[in-house]
C-alpha positions as a LaTeX table, in Angstrom:
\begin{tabular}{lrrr}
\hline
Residue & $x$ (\AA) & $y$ (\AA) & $z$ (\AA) \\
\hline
Unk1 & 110.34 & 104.53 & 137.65 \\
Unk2 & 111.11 & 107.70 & 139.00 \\
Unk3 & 108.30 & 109.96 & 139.85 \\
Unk4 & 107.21 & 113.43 & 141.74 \\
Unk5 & 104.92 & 112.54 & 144.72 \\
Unk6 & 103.23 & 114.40 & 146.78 \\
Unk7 & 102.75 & 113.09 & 150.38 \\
Unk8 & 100.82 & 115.55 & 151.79 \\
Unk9 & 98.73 & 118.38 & 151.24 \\
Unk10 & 99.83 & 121.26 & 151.33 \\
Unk11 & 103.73 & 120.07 & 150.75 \\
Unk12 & 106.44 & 120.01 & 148.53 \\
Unk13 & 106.90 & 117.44 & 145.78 \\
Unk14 & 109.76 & 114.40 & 146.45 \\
Unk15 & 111.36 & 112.55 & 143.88 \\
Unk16 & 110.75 & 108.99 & 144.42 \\
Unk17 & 110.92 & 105.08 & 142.95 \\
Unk18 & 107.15 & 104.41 & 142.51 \\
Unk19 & 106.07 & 101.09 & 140.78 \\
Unk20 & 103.96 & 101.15 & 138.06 \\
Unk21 & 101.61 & 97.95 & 136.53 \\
Unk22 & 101.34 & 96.26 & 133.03 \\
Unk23 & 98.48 & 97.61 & 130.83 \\
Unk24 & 95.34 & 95.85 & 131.59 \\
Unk25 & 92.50 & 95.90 & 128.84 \\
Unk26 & 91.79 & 99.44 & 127.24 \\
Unk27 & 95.07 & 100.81 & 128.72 \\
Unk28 & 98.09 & 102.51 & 127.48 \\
Unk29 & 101.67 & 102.77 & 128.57 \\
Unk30 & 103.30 & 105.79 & 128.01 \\
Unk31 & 106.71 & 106.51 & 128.30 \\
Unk32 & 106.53 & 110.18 & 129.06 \\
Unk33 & 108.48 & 112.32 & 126.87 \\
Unk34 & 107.60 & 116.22 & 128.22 \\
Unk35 & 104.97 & 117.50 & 131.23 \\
Unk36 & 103.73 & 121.05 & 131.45 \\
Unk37 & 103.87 & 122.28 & 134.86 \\
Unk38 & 100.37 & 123.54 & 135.43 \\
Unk39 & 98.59 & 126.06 & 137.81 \\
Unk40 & 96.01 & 123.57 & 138.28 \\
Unk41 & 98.34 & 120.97 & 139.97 \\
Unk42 & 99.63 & 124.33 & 142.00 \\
Unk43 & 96.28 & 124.19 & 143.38 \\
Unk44 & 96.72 & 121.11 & 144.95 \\
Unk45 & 100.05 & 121.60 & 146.33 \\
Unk46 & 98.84 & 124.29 & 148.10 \\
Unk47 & 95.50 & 122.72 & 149.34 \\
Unk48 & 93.32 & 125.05 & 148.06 \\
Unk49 & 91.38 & 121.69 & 146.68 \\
Unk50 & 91.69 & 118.78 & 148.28 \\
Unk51 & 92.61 & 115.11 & 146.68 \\
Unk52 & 94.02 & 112.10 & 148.02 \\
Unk53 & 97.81 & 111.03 & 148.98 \\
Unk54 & 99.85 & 110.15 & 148.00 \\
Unk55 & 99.59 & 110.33 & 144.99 \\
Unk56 & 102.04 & 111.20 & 141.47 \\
Unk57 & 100.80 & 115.09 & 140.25 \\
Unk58 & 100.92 & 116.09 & 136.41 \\
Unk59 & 98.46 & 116.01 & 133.90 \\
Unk60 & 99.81 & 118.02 & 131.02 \\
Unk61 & 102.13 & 115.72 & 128.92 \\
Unk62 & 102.87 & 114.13 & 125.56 \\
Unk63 & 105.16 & 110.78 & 125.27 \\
Unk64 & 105.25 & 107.53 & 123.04 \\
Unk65 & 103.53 & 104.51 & 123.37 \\
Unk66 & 105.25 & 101.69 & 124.85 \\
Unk67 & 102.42 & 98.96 & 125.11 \\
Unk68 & 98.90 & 98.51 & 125.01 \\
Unk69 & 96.19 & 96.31 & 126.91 \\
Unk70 & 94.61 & 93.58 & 124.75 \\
Unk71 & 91.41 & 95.08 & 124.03 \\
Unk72 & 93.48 & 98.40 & 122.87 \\
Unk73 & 92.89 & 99.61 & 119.15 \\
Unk74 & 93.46 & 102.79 & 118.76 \\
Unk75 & 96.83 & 103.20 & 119.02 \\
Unk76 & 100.23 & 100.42 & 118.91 \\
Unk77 & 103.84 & 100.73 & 120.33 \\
Unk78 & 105.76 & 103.80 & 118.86 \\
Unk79 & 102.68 & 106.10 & 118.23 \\
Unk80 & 103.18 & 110.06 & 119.24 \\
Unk81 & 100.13 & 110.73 & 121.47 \\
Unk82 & 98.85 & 113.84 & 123.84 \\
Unk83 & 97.55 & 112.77 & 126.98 \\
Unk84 & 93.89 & 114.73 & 128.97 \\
Unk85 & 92.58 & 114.85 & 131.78 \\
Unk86 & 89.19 & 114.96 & 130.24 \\
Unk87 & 88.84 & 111.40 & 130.33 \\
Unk88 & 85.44 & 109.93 & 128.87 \\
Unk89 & 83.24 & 106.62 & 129.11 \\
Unk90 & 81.73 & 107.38 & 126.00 \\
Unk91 & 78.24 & 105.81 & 127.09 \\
Unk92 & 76.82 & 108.58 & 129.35 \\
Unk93 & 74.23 & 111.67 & 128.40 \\
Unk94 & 77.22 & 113.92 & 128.52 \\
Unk95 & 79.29 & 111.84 & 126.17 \\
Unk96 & 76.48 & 110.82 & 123.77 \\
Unk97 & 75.67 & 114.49 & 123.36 \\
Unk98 & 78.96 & 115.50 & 122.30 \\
Unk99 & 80.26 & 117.37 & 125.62 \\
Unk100 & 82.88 & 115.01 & 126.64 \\
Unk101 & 85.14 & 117.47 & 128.84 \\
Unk102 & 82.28 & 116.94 & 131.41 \\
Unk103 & 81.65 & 113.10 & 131.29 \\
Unk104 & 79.96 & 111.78 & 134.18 \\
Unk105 & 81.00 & 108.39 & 133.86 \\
Unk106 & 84.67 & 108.62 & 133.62 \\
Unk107 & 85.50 & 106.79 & 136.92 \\
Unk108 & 84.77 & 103.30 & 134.74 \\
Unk109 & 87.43 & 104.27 & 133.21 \\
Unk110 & 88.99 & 103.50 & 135.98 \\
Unk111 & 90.65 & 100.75 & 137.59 \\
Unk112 & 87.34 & 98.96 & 139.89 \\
Unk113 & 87.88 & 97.81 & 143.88 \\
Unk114 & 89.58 & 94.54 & 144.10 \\
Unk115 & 91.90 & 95.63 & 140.94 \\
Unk116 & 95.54 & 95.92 & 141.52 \\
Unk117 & 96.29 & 99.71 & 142.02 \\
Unk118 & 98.12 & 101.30 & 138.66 \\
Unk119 & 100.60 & 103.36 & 140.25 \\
Unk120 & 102.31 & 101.66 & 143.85 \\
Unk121 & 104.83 & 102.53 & 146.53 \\
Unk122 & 106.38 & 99.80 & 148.48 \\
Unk123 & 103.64 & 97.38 & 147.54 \\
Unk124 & 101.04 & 99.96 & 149.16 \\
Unk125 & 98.59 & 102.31 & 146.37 \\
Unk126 & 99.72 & 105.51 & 145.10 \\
Unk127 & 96.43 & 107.46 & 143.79 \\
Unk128 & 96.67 & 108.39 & 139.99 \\
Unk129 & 96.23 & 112.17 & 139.49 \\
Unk130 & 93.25 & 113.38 & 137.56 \\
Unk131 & 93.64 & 109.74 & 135.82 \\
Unk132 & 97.34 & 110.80 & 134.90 \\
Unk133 & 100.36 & 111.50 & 137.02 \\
Unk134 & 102.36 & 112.66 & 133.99 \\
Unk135 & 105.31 & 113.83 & 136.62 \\
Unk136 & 107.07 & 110.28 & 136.33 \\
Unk137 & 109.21 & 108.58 & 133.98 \\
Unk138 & 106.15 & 106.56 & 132.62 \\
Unk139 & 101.93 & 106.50 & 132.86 \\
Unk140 & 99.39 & 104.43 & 132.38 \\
Unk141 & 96.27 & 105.28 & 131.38 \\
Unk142 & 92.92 & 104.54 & 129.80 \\
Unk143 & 92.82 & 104.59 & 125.96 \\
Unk144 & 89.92 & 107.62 & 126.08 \\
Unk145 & 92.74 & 109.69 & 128.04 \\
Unk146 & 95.03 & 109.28 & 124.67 \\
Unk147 & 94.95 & 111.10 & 121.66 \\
Unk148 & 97.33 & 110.31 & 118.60 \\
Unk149 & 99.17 & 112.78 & 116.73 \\
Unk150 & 101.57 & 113.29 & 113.75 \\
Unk151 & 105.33 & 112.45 & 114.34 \\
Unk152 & 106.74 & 115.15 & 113.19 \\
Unk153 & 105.20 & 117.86 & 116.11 \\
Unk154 & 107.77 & 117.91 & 119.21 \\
Unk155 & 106.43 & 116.60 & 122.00 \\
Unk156 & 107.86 & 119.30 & 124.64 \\
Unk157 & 105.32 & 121.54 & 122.46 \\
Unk158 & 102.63 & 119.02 & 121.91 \\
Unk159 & 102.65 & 118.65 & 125.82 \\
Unk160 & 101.39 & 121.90 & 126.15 \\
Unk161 & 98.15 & 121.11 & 124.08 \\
Unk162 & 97.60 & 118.24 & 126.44 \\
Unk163 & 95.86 & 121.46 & 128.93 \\
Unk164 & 97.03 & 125.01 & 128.93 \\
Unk165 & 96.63 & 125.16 & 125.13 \\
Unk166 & 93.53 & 123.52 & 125.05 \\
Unk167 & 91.71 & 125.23 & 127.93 \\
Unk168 & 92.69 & 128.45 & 126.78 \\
Unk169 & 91.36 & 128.67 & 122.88 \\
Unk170 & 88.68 & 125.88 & 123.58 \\
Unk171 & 86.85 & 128.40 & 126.01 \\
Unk172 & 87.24 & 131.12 & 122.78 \\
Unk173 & 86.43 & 128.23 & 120.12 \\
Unk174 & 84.28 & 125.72 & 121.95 \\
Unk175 & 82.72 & 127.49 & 124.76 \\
Unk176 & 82.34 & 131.52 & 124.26 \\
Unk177 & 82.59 & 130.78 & 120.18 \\
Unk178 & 83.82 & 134.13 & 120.16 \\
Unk179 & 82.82 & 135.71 & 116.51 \\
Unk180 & 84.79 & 137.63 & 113.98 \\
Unk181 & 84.85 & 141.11 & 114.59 \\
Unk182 & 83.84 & 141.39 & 118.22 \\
Unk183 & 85.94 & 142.89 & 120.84 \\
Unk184 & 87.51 & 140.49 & 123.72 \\
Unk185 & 88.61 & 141.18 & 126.80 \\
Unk186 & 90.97 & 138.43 & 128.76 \\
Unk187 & 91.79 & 138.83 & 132.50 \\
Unk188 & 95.14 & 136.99 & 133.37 \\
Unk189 & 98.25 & 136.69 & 131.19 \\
Unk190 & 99.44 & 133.39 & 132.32 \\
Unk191 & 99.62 & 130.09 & 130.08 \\
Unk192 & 95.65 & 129.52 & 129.85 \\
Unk193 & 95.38 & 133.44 & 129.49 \\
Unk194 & 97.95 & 133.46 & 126.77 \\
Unk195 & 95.84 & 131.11 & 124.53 \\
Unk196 & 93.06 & 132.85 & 125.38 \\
Unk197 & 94.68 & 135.56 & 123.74 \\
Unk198 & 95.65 & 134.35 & 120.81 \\
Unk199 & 92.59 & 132.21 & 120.53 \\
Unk200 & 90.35 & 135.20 & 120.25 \\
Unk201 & 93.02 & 136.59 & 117.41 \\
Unk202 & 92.50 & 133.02 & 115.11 \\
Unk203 & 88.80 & 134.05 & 115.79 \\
Unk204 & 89.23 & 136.98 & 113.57 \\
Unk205 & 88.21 & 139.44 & 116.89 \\
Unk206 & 88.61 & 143.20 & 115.76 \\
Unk207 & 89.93 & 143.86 & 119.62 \\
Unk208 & 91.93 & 141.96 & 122.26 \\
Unk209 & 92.29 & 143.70 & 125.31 \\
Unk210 & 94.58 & 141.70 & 127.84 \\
Unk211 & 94.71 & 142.67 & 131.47 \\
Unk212 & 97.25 & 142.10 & 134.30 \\
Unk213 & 99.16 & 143.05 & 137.19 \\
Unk214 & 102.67 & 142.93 & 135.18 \\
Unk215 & 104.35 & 144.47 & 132.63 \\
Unk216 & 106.01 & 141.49 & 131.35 \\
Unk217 & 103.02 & 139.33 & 131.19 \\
Unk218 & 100.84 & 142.57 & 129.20 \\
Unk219 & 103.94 & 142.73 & 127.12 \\
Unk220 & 104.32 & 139.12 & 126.27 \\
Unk221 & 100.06 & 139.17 & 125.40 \\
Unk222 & 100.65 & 141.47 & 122.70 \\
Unk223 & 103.03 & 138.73 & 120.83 \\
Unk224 & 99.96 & 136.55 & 120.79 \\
Unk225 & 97.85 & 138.83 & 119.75 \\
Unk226 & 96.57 & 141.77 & 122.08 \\
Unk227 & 95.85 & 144.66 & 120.52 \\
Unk228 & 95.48 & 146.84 & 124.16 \\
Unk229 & 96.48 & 146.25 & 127.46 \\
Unk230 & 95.45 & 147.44 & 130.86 \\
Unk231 & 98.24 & 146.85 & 133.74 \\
Unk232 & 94.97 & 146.69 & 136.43 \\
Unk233 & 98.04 & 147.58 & 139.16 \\
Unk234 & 97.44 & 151.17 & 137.52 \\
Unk235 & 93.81 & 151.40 & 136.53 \\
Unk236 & 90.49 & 150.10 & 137.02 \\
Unk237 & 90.13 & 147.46 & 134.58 \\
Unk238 & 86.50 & 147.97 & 134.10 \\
Unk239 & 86.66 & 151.28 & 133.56 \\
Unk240 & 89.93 & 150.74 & 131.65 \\
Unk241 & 87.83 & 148.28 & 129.12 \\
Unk242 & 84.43 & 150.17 & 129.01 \\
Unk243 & 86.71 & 153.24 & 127.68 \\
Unk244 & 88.86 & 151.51 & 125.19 \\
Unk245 & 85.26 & 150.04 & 123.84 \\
Unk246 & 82.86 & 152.33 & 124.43 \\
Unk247 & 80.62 & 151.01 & 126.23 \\
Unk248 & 82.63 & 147.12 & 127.12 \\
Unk249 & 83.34 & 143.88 & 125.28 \\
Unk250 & 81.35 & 140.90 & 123.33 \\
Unk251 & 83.12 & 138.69 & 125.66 \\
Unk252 & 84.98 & 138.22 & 128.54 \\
Unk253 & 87.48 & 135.69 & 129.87 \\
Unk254 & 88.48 & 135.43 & 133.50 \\
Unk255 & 91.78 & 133.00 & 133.72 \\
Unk256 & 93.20 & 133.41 & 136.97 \\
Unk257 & 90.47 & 131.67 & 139.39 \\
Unk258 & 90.05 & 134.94 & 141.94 \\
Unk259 & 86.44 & 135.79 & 142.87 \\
Unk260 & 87.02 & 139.37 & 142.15 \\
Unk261 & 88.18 & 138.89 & 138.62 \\
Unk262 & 85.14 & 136.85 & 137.65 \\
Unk263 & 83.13 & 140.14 & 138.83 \\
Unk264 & 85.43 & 142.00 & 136.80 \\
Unk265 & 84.83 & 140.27 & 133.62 \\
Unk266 & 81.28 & 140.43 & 134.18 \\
Unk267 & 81.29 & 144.32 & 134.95 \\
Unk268 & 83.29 & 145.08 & 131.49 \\
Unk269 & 80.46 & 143.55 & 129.31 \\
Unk270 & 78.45 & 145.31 & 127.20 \\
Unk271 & 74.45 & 144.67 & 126.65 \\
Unk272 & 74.26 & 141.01 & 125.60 \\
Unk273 & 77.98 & 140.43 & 126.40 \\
Unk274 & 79.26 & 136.95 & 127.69 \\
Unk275 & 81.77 & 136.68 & 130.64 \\
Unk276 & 83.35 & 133.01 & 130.73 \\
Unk277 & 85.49 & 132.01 & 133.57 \\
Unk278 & 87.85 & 129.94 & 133.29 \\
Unk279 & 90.16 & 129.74 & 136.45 \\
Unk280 & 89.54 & 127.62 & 138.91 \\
Unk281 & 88.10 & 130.01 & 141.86 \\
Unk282 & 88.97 & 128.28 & 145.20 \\
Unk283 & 86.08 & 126.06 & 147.01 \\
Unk284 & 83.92 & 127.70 & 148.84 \\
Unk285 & 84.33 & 130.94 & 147.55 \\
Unk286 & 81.70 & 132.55 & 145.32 \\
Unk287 & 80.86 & 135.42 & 143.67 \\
Unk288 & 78.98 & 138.31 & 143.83 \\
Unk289 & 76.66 & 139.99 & 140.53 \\
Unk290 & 74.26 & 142.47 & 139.91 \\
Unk291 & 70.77 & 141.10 & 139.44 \\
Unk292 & 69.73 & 144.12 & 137.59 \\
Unk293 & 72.54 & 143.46 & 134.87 \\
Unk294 & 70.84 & 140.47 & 133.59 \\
Unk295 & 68.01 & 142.74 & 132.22 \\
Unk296 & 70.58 & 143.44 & 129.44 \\
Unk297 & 71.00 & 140.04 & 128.53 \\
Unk298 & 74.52 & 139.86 & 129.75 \\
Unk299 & 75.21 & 135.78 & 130.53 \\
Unk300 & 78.12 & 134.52 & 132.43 \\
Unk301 & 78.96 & 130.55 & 132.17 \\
Unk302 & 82.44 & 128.34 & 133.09 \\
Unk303 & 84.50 & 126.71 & 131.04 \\
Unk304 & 86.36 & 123.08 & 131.98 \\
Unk305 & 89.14 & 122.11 & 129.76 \\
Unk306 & 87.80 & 124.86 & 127.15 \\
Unk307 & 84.55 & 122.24 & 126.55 \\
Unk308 & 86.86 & 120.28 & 124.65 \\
Unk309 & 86.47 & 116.94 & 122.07 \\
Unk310 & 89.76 & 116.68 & 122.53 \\
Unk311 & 90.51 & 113.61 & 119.89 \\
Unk312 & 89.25 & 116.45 & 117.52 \\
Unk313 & 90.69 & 119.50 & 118.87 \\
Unk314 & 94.15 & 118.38 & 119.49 \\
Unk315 & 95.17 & 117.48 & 116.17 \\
Unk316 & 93.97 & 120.51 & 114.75 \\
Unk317 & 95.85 & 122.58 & 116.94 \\
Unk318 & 98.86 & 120.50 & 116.23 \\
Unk319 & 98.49 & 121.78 & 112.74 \\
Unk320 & 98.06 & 125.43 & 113.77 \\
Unk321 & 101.23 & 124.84 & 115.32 \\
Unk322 & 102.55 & 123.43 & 112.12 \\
Unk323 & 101.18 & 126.08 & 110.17 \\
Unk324 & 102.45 & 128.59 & 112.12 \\
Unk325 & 99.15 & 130.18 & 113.11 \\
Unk326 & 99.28 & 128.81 & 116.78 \\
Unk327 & 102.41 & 130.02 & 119.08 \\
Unk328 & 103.28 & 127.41 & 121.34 \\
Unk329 & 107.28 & 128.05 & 121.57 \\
Unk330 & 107.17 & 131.18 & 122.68 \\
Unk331 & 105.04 & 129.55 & 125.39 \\
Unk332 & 107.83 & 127.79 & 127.09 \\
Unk333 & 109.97 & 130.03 & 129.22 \\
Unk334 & 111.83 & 126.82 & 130.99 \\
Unk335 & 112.76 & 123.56 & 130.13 \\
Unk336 & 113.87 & 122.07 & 133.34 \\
Unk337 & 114.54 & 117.82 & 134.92 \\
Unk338 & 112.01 & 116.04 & 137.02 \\
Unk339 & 114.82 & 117.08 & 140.08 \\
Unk340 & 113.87 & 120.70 & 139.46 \\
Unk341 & 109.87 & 120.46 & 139.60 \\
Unk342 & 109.75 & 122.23 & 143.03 \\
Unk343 & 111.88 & 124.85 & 141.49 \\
Unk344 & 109.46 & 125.35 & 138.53 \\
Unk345 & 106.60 & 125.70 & 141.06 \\
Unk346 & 108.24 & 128.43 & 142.77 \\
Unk347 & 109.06 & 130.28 & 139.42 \\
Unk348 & 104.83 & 129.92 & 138.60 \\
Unk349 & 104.06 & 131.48 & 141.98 \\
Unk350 & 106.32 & 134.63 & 141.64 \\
Unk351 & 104.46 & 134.81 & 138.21 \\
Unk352 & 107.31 & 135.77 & 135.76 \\
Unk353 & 106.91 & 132.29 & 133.37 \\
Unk354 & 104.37 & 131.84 & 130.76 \\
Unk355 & 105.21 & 127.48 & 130.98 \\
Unk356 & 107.95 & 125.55 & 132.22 \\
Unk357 & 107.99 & 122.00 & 131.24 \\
Unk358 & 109.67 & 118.87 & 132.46 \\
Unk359 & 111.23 & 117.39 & 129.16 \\
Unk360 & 112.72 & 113.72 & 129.60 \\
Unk361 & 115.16 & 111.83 & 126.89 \\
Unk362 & 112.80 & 111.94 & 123.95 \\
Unk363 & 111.17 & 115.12 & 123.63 \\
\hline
\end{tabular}
C-alpha cells in the first residue's frame, strides 16, 4: 500500500510502498477512507517530541472495515468506523474507572516482541504511529482503537471526530464540564480551538470569547459560536477578557500548546475559575503561576483527547452532526491526495486552514 513515512525527525514526509500484515486476533483492517491532518503529528515532524522511525504518521481518520482477526466481535467487513488514538486495555485502574483516554495499559494492545511487525518496509519494521498510521492506503489496528458508526455520516467528516472534534468539545463536555450560563474564554482558533468554541455554545454558555493572532481565524470562531473576540496581536488578552467580563471567565481553554498562553488562560479567570489546557506545550518547557492566585480557588488541569469514552462520545457527535447542531463542514478548508500531505503541512504552519484532510476513493 501506499503510505506517508517519515524517515527522520525533523523531515519531510515521502510517499512510499510499505507492507502491511493480516489481522491477527482482536485486530481490524481498515481500508482508510479520509485522514485529518493534525497539529499533533506537526509536532513530530518538527521534533519538538520525539518518536521512533520510521514510522507511517496520521491518527485522525475514518474508513471501512475490510477484515477482522478471529477473536474480533465488534465489528464485520463493510462496517463505517472512526478510528483513536486513545487506545484502551480495558483491564487497568484507569480503564475500570471510566477514564479511558489515559489507559495505562494500552501497549498490550499491542503487537508483543517476537510478533511479526504490523506495518513493514522491505521486510525490515516500520513503527505504527500512536497505534495508527492513518496516512496510508490501509491500517491495522486493535479493535479498542475502533469505534462503529452509522452509514449514512461521510467519512471525510466523520474523520474529523476521530481527534480534532473530539479533543476540542470533550475538554468543554468531559473535562471542564463547562455549565450553562457561564462565560468561556478559548485561546487559539485552530481545529481543536474551533470545537472548543462551539463546544462551549452546545453547553448553553451565556459568553464565548475567542482569542487569536488573526483576523480570519477570530472571524471564522464567531460561525461556531463566539460571541466576542480579542485579536491578542492588538490587545492584551487578559485585560481584553477581564473587561469584556468584569472581572474574567468560568473557564478557560488554552489550545495552541505555548507556555505563555497557558499563563494567559490562567490570568483571565475569575475567583473559582478553571483554566484547562489543551495544547500540547513542547517538552521541557513549563509554566509559570502565581501562588497567591490559588487563594481564590482558581484550578488549572490538562486535557488529553478531551478525557474522552470515545465508543460513547463519537456516535453522539455523529448525530450532532446529523442534527445539525455540530459544524464539522465548515471545518474542512482542503480536501487534498496522499501526494499533497507535505503541502497540507505547510498550509497548517502559515495558519490560514481550520482542517485539511486526505480523502481517498470512498469518502
Amino acid at each position: 500500500m501506499r503510505a506517508a513515512v517519515l524517515n527522520a525527525i525533523p523531515g519531510r514526509l515521502e510517499i512510499e510502498e510499505v507492507a502491511i500484515d493480516s489481522p491477527g486476533p482482536r485486530e481490524v483492517l481498515i481500508r482508510v477512507a479520509a485522514a485529518g491532518l493534525c497539529h499533533s503529528d506537526l509536532h513530530f515532524i518538527e521534533g519538538k517530541y520525539p518518536y521512533m522511525t520510521p514510522t507511517v504518521l496520521g491518527h485522525e481518520s475514518a474508513g471501512i472495515v475490510e477484515a477482522v482477526g478471529d477473536q474480533v466481535s465488534y465489528v464485520k467487513p463493510g462496517d463505517h468506523v472512526i478510528t483513536c488514538l486513545s487506545v484502551y486495555c480495558g483491564n487497568c485502574e484507569n480503564c475500570l474507572t471510566g477514564r479511558l483516554s489515559i489507559c495505562s495499559g494500552s501497549g498490550a494492545t499491542e503487537r508483543q516482541p517476537g510478533e511479526a511487525s504490523r506495518l513493514s518496509r522491505d521486510g525490515e519494521p516500520v513503527f505504527q504511529f500512536l497505534k495508527m498510521s492513518s496516512f496510508a492506503e490501509q491500517m491495522l489496528v486493535h479493535e479498542h482503537g475502533v469505534v462503529k458508526i452509522r452509514e449514512d455520516m461521510p467519512l471525510d467528516r466523520a474523520a474529523l471526530i476521530g481527534c480534532g472534534v473530539t479533543t476540542g468539545l470533550g475538554a468543554v463536555f468531559n473535562t471542564a464540564r463547562v455549565e450553562p450560563g457561564t462565560t468561556v474564554a478559548v485561546i487559539g482558533c485552530g481545529g481543536i480551538g474551533l470545537n472548543a468554541v462551539q463546544g462551549a455554545r452546545i453547553a448553553g454558555a451565556s459568553r464565548v470569547i475567542a482569542v487569536d493572532m488573526l483576523d480570519s481565524k477570530l472571524e471564522m470562531a464567531t460561525q461556531f459560536g463566539a460571541t466576542d473576540v480579542v485579536n491578542a496581536a492588538d490587545n492584551d488578552p487578559v485585560e481584553a477578557v477581564q473587561t469584556l467580563t468584569g472581572g474574567g471567565v468560568h473557564y478557560s481553554f488554552e489550545a495552541i500548546g505555548l507556555t505563555v498562553a497557558a499563563e494567559q488562560a490562567f490570568a483571565m479567570l475569575r475567583a473559582g475559575g478553571t483554566a484547562t489546557v489543551i495544547g500540547m506545550i513542547p517538552i521541557g518547557q513549563n509554566i509559570q503561576l502565581p501562588g497567591v492566585a490559588f487563594l481564590s480557588e482558581k484550578r488549572i488541569q490538562g486535557s488529553n483527547m478531551g478525557s474522552n469514552r470515545f465508543r460513547v462520545d463519537m456516535p453522539r457527535y455523529v448525530d450532532l452532526y446529523l442534527d445539525g447542531r455540530l459544524k464539522l463542514d465548515e471545518l474542512v478548508s482542503a480536501r487534498i491526495g496522499l501526494d499533497d500531505v507535505n503541502d497540507g503541512f505547510d498550509a497548517m504552519k502559515e495558519g490560514s486552514l481550520a482542517r485539511s484532510v486526505i480523502t481517498f476513493d470512498d469518502a
